[in-house]
C-alpha positions as CSV (number, residue, x, y, z in Angstrom):
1,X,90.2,3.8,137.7
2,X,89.1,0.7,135.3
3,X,91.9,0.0,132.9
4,X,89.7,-1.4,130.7
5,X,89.0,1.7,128.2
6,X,85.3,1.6,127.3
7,X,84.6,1.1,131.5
8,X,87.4,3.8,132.5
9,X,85.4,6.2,130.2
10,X,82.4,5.5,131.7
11,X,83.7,6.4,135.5
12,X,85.0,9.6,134.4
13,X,82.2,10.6,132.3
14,X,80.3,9.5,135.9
15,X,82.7,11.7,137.9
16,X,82.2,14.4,135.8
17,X,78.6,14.8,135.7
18,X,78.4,14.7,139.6
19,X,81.5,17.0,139.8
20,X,80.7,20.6,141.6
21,X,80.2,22.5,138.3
22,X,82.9,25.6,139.9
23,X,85.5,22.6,140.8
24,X,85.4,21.2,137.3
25,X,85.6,24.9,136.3
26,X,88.8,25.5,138.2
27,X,90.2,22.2,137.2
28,X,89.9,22.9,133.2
29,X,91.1,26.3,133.6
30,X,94.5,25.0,132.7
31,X,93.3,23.0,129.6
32,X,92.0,26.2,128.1
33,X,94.4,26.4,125.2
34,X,94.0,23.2,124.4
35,X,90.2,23.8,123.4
36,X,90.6,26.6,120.9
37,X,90.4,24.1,118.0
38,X,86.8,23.0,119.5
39,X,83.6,22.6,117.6
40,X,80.2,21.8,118.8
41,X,78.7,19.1,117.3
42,X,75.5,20.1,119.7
43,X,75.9,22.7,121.5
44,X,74.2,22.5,125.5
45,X,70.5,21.8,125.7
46,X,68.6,20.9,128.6
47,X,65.5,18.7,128.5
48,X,63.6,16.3,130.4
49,X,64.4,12.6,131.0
50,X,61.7,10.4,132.8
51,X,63.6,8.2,135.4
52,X,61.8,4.8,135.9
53,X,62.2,2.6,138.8
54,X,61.4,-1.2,139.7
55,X,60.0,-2.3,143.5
56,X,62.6,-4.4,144.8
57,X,64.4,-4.2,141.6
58,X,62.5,-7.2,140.3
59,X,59.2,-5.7,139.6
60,X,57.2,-4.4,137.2
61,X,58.6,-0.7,135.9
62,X,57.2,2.1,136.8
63,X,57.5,6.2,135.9
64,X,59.1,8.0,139.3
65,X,59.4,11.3,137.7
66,X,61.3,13.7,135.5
67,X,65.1,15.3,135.8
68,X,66.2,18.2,134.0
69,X,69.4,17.1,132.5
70,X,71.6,19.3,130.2
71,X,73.5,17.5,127.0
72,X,76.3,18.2,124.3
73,X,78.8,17.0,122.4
74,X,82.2,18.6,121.4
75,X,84.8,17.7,119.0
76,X,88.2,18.7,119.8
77,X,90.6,17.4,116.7
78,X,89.7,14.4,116.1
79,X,88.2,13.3,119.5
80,X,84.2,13.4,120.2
81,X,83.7,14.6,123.7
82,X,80.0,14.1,125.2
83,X,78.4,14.5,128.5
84,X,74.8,14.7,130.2
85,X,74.7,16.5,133.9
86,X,71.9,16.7,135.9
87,X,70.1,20.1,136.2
88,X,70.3,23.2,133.9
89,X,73.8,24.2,134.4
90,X,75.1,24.6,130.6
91,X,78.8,25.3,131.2
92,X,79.4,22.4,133.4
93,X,78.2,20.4,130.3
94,X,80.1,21.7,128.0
95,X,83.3,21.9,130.3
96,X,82.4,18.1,130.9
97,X,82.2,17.3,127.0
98,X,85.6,18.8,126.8
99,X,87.3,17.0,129.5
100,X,85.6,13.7,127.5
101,X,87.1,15.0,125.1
102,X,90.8,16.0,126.4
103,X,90.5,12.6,128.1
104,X,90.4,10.1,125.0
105,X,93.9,11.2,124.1
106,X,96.0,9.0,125.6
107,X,99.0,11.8,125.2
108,X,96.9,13.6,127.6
109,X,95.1,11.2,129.9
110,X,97.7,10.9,132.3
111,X,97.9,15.1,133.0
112,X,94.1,15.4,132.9
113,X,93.6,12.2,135.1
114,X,95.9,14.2,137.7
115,X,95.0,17.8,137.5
116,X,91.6,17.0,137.1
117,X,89.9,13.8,137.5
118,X,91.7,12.8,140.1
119,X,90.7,16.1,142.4
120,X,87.2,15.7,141.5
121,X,87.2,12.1,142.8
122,X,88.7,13.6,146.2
123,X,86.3,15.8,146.5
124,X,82.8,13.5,145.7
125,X,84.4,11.0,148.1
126,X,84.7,14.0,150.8
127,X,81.3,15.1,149.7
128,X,79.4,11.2,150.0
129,X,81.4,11.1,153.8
130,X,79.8,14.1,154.7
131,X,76.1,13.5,154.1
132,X,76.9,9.8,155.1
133,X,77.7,11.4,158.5
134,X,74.6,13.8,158.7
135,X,72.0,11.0,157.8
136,X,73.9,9.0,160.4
137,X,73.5,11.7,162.5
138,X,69.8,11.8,162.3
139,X,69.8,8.0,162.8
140,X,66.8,6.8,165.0
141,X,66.1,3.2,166.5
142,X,63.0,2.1,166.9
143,X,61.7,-0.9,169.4
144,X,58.6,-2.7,170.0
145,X,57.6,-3.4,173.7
146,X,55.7,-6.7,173.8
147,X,52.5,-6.4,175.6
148,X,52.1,-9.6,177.9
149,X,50.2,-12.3,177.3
């Protein structure tokens, strides 16, 4: 991870998100007492967010279609947790938001960036292997036969 603090937030935040919502579930059941003194600032919604695309990344923008994502924010002490995860599945937000949260105290970095962040990374990385190895599974060449002239 990034040791740079605003960018190592970032990846975690990231790797939260696109955690399995029952690993990050399993991997905060441990940190439960440490989130009684929580409050939500907002508790989980879920909206709409327009994702927006460019062709070849260079061109004009254009609208490729909506994501449910659900939001919230958390304060536990005197740290503001946030997080924004793709679909409608409110206690993976708020489990994320506290895991921000937990995270931003550098007393407890270190146990949550074992116990917890460093599992979920495992686990995308096996996930991303796995469909790379279906698609590549399902991998078809094409050629072109030149007619003769």
């Amino acid at each position: 991870m990034d040791t740079c603090d605003h960018l190592a937030r970032a990846q975690w935040m990231s790797l939260l998100a696109q955690a399995e919502a029952d690993e990050l579930m399993r991997a905060m059941e441990a940190f439960a007492p440490a989130l009684d003194g929580m409050t939500w600032l907002r508790p989980a919604q879920t909206g709409l967010y327009m994702l927006r695309g460019r062709v070849g990344g260079t061109g004009e923008q254009f609208n490729l279609g909506e994501v449910s994502v659900t939001r919230c924010s958390v304060q536990i002490g005197e740290r503001i947790g946030h997080a924004w995860v793709r679909g409608g599945n409110r206690r993976h937000a708020e489990l994320a938001a506290c895991a921000d949260a937990l995270m931003q105290d550098i007393n407890q970095r270190a146990h949550l960036q074992a116990h917890v962040v460093e599992p979920l990374r495992k686990s995308l990385t096996l996930r991303r292997e796995a469909a790379s190895r279906k698609a590549a599974a399902s991998k078809v060449e094409f050629f072109t036969v030149v007619r003769g002239e």
